[in-house]
C-alpha distance (Angstrom), angle and dihedral (degrees) to the residues before:
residue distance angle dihedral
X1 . . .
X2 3.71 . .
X3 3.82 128.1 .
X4 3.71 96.2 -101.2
X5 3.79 91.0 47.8
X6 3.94 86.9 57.0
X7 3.95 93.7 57.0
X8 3.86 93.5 58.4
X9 4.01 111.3 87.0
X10 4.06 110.3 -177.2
X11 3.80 116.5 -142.0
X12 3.64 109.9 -130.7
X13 3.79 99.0 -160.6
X14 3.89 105.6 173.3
X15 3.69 131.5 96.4
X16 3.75 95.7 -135.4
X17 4.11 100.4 103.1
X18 3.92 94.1 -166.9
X19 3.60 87.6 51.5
X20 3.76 102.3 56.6
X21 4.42 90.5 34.3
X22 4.18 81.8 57.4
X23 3.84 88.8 48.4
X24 3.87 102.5 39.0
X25 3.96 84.3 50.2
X26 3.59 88.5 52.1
X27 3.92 104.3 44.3
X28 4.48 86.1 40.5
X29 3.88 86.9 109.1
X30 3.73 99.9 48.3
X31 3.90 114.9 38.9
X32 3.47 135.8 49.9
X33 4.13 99.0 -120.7
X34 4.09 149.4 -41.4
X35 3.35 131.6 -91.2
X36 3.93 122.2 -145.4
X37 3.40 122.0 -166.8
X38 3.55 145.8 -172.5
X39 3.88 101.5 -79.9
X40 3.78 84.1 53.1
X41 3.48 95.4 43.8
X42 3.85 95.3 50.8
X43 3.52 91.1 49.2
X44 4.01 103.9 49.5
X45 3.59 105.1 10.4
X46 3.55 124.2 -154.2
X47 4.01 94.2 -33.4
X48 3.93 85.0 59.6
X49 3.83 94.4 51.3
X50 4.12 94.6 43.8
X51 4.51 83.1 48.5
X52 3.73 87.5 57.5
X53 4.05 95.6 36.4
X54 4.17 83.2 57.8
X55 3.90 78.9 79.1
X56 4.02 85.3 79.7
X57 4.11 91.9 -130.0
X58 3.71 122.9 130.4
X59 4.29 114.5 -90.2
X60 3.78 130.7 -127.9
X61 3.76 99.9 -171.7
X62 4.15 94.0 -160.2
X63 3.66 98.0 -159.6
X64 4.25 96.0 134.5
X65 3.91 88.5 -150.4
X66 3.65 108.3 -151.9
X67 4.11 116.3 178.0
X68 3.40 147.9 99.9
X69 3.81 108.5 -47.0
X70 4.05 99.0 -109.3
X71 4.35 84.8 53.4
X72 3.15 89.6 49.2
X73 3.75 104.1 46.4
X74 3.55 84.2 47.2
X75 3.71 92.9 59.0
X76 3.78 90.8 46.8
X77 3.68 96.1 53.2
X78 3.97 90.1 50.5
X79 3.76 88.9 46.2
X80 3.77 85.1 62.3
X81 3.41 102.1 76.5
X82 3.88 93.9 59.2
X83 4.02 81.6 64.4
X84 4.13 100.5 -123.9
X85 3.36 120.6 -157.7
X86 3.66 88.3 -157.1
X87 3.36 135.3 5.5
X88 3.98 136.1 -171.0
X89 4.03 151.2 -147.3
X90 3.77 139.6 176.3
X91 3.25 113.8 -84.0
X92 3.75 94.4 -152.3
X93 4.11 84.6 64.6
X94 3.88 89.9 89.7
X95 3.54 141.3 -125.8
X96 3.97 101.1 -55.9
X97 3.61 96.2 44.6
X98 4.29 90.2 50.7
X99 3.71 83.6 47.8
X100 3.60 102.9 45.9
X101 4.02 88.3 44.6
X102 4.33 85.9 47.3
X103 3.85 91.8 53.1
X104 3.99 100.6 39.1
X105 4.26 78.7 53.6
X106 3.41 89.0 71.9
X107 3.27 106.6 74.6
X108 3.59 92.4 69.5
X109 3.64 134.4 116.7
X110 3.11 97.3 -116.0
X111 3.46 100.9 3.8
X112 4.10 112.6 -114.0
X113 3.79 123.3 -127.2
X114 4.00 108.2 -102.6
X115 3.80 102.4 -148.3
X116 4.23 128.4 175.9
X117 3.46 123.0 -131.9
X118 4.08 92.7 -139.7
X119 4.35 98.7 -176.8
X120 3.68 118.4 -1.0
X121 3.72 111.5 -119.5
X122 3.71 93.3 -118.4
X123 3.89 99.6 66.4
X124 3.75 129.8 72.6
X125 3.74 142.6 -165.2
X126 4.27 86.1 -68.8
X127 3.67 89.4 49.1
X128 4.29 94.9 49.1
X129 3.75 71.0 48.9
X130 3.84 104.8 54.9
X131 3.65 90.3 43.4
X132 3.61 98.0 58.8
X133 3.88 94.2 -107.9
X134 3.97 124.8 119.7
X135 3.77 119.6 -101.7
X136 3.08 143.2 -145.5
X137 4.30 84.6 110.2
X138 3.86 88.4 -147.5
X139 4.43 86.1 61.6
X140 3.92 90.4 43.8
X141 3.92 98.7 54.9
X142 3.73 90.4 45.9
X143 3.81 100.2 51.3
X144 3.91 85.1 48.5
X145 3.83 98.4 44.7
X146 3.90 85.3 52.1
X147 3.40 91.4 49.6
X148 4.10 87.2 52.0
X149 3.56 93.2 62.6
X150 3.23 96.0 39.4
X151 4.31 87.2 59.8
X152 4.06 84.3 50.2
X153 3.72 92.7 -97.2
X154 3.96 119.1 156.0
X155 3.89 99.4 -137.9
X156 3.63 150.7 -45.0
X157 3.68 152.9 -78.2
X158 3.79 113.2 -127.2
X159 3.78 161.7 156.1
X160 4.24 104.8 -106.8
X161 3.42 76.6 -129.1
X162 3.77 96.1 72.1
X163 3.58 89.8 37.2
X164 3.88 103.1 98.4
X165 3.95 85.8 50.7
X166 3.72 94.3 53.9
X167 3.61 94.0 40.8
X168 3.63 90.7 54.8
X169 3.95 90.4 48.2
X170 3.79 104.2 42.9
X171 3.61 101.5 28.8
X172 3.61 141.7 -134.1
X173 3.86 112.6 -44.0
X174 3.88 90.2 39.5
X175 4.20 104.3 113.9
X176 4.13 121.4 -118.4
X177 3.20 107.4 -166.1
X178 3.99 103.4 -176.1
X179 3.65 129.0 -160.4
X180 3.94 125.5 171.7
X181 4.04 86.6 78.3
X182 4.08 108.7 153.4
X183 3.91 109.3 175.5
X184 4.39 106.7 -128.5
X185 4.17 74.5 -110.0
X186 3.92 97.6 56.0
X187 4.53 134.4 71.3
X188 4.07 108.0 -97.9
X189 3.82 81.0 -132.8
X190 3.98 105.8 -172.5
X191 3.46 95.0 -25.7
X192 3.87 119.9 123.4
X193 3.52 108.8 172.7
X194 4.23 102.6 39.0
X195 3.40 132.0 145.7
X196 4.33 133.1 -165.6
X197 3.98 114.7 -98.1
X198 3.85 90.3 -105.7
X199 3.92 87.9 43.9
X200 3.82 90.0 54.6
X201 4.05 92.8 46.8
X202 3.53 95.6 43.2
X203 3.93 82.5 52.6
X204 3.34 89.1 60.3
X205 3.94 103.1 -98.6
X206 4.02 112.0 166.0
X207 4.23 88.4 -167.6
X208 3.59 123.1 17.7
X209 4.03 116.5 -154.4
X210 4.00 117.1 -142.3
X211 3.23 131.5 178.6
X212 4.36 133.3 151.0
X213 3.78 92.3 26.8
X214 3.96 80.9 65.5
X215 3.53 106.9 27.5
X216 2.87 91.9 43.3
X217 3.93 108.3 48.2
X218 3.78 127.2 109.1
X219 3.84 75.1 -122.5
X220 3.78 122.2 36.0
X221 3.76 97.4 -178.5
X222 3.40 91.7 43.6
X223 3.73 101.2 50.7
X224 3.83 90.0 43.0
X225 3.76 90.5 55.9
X226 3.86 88.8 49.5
X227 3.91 84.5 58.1
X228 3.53 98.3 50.3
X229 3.69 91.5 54.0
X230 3.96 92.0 55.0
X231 3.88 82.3 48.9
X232 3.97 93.0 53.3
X233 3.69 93.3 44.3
X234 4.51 102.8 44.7
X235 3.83 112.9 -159.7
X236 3.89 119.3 -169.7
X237 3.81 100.4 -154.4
X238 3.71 99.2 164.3
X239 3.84 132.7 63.3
């Protein structure tokens, strides 16, 4: 597997666990890992996620824990034992509960990345609004990446589009991983803030996070090999 082919997690969003172990098994060779979420997760629990993980590709266990800090450690350290390659939390949980969930990380073998989802890539400026935080999106993702490194975190959840901004706040070796990516050939679906795979890259993405234009493709394989050649070849085509 090349290095491109390793930065491309697919989101397996379904609760049919036979389903996503056939697909994981068949995409192994060509992306980098899976992503399960919460409608997996709720539907197969941890026996569902360690069926799919028999596929031998990296895991993003997508379960956005937001707490208080000793739940949430608590959650982390049980998460362990299914191996994650990454794991995540709501930024907007605060500086105790992003360092309780860093240090209960640690006592995993290997260690998972702890990421923060900083502004979900289905809300916008009215959203931030309607929620009682302050928009512009691109101000409210920085001030909570910050924050995430600040709490000992390793990197972020975000919109490419915010990418540049964090990059520029939290440096180099902190890890983007970006979801929101819609090929120019695939539906935006409910995404607001989404970006191309050689967008995202270009951006500055270290893991992009794809789902439907995958999933659901007549071809899979196909359309996942399609993304890792946008990822190999990074276009900036916005300002």
């Amino acid at each position: 597997m090349t290095a491109h082919a390793e930065r491309l997690f697919v989101a397996l969003d379904t609760n049919d666990a036979e389903a996503a172990a056939r697909l994981a098994q068949r995409l192994k060779d060509v992306v980098g890992g899976v992503k399960l979420g919460k409608e997996f997760f709720t539907a197969h629990g941890p026996a569902g996620v360690a069926r799919v993980a028999q596929c031998g590709l990296p895991l993003f266990l997508d379960l956005k824990f937001h707490d208080i800090p000793n739940t949430v450690a608590g959650a982390i350290k049980a998460a362990l034992a299914l191996k994650p390659f990454i794991v995540n939390v709501h930024a907007s949980g605060g500086p105790a509960m992003m360092r309780a969930a860093a240090d209960a990380a640690k006592g995993g073998t290997p260690r998972p990345l702890v990421i923060a989802v900083t502004v979900l890539t289905s809300l916008d400026d009215n959203d931030l609004r309607a929620v009682g935080q302050t928009p512009p999106v691109v101000d409210q993702a920085a001030r909570l990446a910050r924050l995430a490194k600040e709490s000992g975190l390793d990197g972020v959840v975000c919109s490419a589009k915010e990418a540049m901004a964090i990059r520029g706040a939290c440096g180099n070796n902190f890890k983007l991983a970006v979801p929101g990516i819609r090929p120019a050939w695939a539906a935006a679906g409910d995404q607001k803030r989404f970006v191309t795979p050689r967008e995202a890259v270009a951006l500055g993405a270290d893991y992009i996070v794809v789902g439907r234009p995958i999933t659901e493709a007549p071809d899979p394989v196909e359309a996942a090999r399609r993304i890792v050649h946008e990822i190999a070849n990074p276009v900036l085509t916005e300002p």
